[in-house]
VOGU-3710 file (C-alpha; in Angstrom, 3 decimals, decimal comma):
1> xxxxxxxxxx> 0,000/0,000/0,000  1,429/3,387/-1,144  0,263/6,926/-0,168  0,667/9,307/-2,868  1,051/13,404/-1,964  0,156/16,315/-4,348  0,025/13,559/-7,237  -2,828/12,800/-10,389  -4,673/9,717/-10,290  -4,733/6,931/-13,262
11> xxxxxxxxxx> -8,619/6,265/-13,107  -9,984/7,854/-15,984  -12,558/10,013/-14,136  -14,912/12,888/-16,205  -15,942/15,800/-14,519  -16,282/19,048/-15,706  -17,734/20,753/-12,653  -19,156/20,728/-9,463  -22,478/20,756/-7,326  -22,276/24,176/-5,596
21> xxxxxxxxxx> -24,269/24,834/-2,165  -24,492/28,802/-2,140  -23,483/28,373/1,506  -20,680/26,605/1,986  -19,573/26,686/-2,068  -19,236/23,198/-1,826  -20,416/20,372/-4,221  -23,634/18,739/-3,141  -24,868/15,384/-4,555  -29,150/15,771/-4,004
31> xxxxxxxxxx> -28,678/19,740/-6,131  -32,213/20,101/-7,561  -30,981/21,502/-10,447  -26,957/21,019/-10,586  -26,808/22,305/-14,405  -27,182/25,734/-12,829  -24,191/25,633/-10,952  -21,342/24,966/-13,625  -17,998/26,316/-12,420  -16,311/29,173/-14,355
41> xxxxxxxxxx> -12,860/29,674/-12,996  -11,000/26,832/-15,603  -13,901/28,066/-18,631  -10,810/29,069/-20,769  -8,586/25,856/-20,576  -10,695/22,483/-22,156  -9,456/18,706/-21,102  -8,615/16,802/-24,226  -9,547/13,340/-22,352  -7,061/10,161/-23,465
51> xxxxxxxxxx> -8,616/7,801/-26,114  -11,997/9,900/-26,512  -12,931/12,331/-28,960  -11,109/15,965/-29,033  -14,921/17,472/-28,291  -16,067/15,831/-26,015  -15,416/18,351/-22,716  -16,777/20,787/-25,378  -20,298/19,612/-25,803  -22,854/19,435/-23,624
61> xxxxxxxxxx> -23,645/16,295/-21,726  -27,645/15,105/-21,273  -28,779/14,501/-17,696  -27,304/13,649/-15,059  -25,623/10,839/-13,188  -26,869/11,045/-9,046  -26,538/8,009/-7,020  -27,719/9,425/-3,376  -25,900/8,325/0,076  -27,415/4,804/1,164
71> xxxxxxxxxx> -28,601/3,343/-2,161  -27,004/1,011/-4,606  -27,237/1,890/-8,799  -26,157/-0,292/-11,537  -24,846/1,166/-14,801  -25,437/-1,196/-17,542  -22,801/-0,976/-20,601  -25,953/-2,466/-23,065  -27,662/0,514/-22,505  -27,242/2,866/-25,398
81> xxxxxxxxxx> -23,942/4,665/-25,604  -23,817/8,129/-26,462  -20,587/6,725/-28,321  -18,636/3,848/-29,259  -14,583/4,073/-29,388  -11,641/1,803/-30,468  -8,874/1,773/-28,838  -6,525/-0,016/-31,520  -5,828/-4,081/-31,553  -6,070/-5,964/-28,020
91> xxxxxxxxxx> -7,715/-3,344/-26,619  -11,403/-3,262/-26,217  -13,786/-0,662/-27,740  -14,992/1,950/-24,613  -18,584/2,531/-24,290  -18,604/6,462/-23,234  -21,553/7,388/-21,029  -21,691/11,050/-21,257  -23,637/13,236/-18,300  -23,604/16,446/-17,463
101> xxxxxxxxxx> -23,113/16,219/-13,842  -22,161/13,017/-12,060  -22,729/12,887/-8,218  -21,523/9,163/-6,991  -22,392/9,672/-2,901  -23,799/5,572/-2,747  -22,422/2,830/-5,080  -22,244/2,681/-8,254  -21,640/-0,438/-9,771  -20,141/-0,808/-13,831
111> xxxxxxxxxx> -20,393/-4,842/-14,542  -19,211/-5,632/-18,221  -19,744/-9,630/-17,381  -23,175/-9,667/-19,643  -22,175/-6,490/-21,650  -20,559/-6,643/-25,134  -18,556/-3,416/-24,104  -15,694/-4,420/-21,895  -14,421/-0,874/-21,096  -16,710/2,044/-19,787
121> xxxxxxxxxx> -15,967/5,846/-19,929  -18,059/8,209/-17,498  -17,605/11,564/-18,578  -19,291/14,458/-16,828  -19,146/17,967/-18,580  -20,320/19,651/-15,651  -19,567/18,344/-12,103  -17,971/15,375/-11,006  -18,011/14,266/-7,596  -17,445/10,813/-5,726
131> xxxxxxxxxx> -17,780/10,574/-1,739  -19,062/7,154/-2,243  -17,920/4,109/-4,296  -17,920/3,074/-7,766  -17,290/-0,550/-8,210  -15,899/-1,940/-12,132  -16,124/-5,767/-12,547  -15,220/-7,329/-15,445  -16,499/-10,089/-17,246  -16,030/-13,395/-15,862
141> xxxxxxxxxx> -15,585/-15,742/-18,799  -12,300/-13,864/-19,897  -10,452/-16,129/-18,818  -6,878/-16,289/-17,644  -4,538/-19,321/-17,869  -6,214/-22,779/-16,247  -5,554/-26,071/-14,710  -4,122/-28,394/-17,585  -4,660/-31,903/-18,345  -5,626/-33,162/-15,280
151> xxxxxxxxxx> -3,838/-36,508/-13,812  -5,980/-38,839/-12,665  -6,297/-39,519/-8,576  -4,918/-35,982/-8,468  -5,950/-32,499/-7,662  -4,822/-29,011/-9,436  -5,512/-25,433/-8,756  -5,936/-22,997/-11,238  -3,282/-20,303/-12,507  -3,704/-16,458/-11,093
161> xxxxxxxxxx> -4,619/-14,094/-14,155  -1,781/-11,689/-15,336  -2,077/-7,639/-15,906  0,744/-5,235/-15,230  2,646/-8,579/-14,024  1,989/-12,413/-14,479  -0,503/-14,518/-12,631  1,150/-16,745/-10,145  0,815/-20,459/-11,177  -1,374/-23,101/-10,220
171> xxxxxxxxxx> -0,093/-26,087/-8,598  -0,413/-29,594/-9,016  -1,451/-31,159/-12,976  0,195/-32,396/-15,204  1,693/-30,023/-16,140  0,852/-27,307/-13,607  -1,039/-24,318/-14,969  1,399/-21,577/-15,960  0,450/-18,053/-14,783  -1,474/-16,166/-17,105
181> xxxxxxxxxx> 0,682/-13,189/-19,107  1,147/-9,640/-18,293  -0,593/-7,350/-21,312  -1,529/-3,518/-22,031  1,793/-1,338/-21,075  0,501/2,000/-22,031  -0,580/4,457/-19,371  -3,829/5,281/-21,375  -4,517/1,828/-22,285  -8,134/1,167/-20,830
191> xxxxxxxxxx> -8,075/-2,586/-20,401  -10,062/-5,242/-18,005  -8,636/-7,606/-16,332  -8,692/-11,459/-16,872  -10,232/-13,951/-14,603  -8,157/-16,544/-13,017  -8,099/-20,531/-14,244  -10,462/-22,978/-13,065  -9,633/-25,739/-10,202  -10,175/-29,296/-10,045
201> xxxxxxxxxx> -9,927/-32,795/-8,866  -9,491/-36,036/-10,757  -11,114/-35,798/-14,408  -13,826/-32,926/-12,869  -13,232/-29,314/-12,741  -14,745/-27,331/-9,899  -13,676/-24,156/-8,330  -14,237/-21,220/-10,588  -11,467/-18,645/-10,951  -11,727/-15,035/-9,721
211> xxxxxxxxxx> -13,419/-12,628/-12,076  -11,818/-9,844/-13,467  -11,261/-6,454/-12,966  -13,425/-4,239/-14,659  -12,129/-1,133/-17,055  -12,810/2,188/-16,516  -12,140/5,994/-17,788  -13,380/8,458/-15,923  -13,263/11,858/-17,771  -13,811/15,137/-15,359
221> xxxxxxxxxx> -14,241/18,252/-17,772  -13,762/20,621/-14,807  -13,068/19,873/-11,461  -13,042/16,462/-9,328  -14,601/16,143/-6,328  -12,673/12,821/-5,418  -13,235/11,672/-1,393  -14,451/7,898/-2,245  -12,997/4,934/-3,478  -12,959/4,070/-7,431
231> xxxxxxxxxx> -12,361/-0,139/-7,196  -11,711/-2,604/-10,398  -10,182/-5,229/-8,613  -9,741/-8,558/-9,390  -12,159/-11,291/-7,525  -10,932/-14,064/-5,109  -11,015/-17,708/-6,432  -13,302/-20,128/-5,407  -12,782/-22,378/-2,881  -11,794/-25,975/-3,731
241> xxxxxxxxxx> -14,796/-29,489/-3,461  -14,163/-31,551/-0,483  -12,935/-35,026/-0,465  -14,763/-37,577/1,812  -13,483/-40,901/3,090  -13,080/-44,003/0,876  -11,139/-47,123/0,865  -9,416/-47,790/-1,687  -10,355/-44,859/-3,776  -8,441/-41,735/-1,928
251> xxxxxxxxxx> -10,935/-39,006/-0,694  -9,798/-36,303/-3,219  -10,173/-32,361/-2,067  -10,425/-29,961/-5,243  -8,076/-27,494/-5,932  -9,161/-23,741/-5,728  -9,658/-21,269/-8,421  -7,218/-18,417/-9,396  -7,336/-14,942/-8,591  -8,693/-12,813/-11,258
261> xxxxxxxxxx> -6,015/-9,732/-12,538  -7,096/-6,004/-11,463  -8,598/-3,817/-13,916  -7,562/-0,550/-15,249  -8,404/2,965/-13,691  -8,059/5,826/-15,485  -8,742/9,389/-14,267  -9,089/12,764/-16,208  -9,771/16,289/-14,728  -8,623/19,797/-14,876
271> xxxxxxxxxx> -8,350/19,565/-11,055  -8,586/17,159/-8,697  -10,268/18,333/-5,424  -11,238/16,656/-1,660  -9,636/13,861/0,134  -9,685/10,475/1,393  -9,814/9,309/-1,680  -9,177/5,246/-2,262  -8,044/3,843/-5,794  -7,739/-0,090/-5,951
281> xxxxxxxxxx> -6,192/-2,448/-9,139  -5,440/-5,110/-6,848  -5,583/-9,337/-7,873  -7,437/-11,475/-6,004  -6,497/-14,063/-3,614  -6,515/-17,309/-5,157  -9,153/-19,965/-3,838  -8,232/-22,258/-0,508  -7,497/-26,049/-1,793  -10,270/-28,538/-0,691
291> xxxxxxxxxx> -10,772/-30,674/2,546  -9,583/-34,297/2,813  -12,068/-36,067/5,472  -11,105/-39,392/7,074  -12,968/-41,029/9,389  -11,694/-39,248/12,246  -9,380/-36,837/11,389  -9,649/-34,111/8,869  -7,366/-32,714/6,486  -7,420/-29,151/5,648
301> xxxxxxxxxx> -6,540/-27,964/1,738  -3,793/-25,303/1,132  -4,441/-21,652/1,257  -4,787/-19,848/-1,622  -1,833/-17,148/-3,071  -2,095/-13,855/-2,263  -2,793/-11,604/-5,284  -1,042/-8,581/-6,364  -1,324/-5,146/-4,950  1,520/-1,815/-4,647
311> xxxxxxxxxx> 3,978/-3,615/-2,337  4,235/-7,625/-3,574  3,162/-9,452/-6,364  0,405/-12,435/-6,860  2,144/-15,175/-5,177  1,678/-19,077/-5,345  -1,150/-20,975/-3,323  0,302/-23,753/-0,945  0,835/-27,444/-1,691  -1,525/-30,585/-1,101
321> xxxxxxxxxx> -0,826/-33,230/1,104  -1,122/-37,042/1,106  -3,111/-37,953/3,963  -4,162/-41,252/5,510  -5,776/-43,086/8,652  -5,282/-46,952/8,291  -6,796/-48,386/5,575  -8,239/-45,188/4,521  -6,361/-42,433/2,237  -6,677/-38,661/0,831
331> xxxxxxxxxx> -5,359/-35,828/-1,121  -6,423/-32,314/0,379  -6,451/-30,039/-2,718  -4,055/-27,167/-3,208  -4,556/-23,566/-3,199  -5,071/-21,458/-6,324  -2,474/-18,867/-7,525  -3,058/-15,213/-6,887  -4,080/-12,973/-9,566  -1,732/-9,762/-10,452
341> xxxxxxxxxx> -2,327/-6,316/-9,935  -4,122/-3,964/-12,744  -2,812/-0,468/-13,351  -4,146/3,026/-12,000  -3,430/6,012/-13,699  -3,559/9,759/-12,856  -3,791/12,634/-15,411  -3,865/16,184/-14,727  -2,921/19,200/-16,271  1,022/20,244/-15,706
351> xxxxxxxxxx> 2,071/22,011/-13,024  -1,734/21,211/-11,241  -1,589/19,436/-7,656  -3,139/17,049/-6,564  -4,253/15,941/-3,221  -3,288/12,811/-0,946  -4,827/9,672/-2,504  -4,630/6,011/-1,452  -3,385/3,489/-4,809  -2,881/0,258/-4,467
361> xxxxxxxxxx> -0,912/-0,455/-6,843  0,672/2,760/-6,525  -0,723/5,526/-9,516  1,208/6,574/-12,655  0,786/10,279/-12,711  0,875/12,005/-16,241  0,402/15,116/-17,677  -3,076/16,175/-19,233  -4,075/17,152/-22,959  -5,590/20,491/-22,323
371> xxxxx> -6,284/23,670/-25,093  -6,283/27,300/-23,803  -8,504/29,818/-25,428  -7,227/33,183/-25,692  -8,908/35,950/-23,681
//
């Protein structure tokens, strides 16, 4: 875990203003009517977001974005776009979702896993603000690197899902599942994550791997009203079957699923404002190996990796273990690799500070495309 001082975060994040209460001039999610209260002071300098088009801070954005303190709002990605972009090869397209003021003060939750747009873009054109949570998963059958050809009277875990680093492989198999490949080195690349490899035991595959982290771009045309947390991390592994007693077939425990990768977060604003703010790319943990039970005695499975975050990367799940009681013998499964980390980027105009943030893994921070009108 890394603090970052005075620094731009990598979430691509698109505000362009801010709610303002006449009385304390501070942004207010429940505004009646927030397109009133545009802020003037940046009007002459325009954000030329990453990957979007060049007028798109320019234009207008329709309605507006307000998820109140307490509730719980889904964005869904089939829902029209108000435009479709490419991003080049290997990279998916980015469904932009264009508002004029966005006020996130519950959870908002982006899930690509049923959507045929993998990558989201939330612009606002007016204000921007986040004291709550917005929560990017990505889809689940993108899968990273699984359990191969299973041995018989065996167990395997699946593979952790690679991003800004490899997965951490699976264990177990023949061969073991190799860690699934790091991908997408730009800064302003805006891509999901991958989910981790599947689990088993014997001929039978079980545990499901961790889904992945979602992608998102959030796009602030004015100022950033950042005091929440902005998550597309990757999710945990499942946990490995259980094995029960036989003689003189072993009682078999399933390996567990691999972490899926972290996501990508990329932010965009003139100015980034508030604090407190939490940004999180992390892997998840890969899934505990399954239980051997005897007749008396039972066997635990291994623990799952740990996935990647800021200070270490996804790391490997812990071994099984031949077990027996008399006559009677098992095989407790092993634990799934961890998933790797996503990446989180931070872009602001040069020379424009930012304010203590929380990234895990730590933020790139980058210089903004702006345009300055003349007076």
């Amino acid at each position: 875990m890394m603090r970052l001082h005075c620094l731009p975060l990598l979430v691509i994040l698109t505000a362009c203003s801010s709610h303002i209460d006449a009385a304390t001039n501070e942004p207010r999610p429940d505004d009646p009517n927030p397109s009133q209260h545009a802020i003037s002071a940046s009007s002459s300098v325009t954000l030329i977001p990453s990957n979007l088009p060049p007028d798109t801070c320019t234009t207008a954005g329709a309605g507006d974005l307000i998820v109140p303190r307490g509730t719980s709002v889904s964005l869904d990605p089939n829902a029209a776009c108000d435009a479709v972009v490419s991003q080049g090869p290997n990279l998916p397209a980015i469904c932009v979702r264009k508002f004029a003021n966005v006020a996130i003060a519950g959870t908002l939750a982006i899930d690509t896993r049923t959507s045929s747009h993998d990558a989201v873009a939330i612009v606002a054109t007016n204000a921007f603000q986040v004291s709550g949570r917005i929560d990017g998963r990505g889809r689940g059958d993108v899968r990273g690197t699984g359990g191969n050809a299973p041995e018989p009277g065996r167990a395997w875990s699946g593979a952790g899902a690679g991003h800004a680093t490899p997965g951490a492989p699976g264990l177990d198999g023949d061969p073991p599942a190799a860690g699934g490949g790091a991908y997408a080195t730009s800064r302003t690349d805006v891509a999901t994550g991958a989910a981790g490899g599947v689990g088993g035991v014997g001929l039978q595959t079980g545990a499901a791997g961790g889904r992945a982290g979602g992608a998102l771009h959030i796009v602030a045309c004015h100022d950033l009203d950042l005091s929440g947390t902005l998550s597309v991390a990757g999710g945990n592994g499942e946990r490995g079957g259980d094995g029960w007693a036989g003689n003189p077939v072993p009682a078999l425990g399933g390996g567990g699923g691999g972490g899926g990768s972290g996501g990508t977060l990329l932010v965009e604003a003139l100015h980034v404002l508030g604090s407190g703010a939490a940004l999180s790319a992390i892997g998840g943990t890969g899934g505990t190996g399954g239980t051997a039970f005897l007749p008396t005695t039972t066997w635990p499975g291994g623990a799952g990796g740990a996935g990647g975050t800021g200070s270490h990367g996804p790391t490997v799940g812990e071994n099984s273990n031949y077990v027996s009681e008399g006559p009677y013998q098992g095989i407790t499964g092993s634990g799934g690799g961890g998933g790797a980390s996503g990446r989180i980027a931070i872009l602001v105009p040069t020379g424009t500070a930012l304010p203590a943030v929380t990234s895990d893994p730590p933020a790139t921070v980058g210089a903004a495309t702006v345009q300055t009108a003349s007076r």
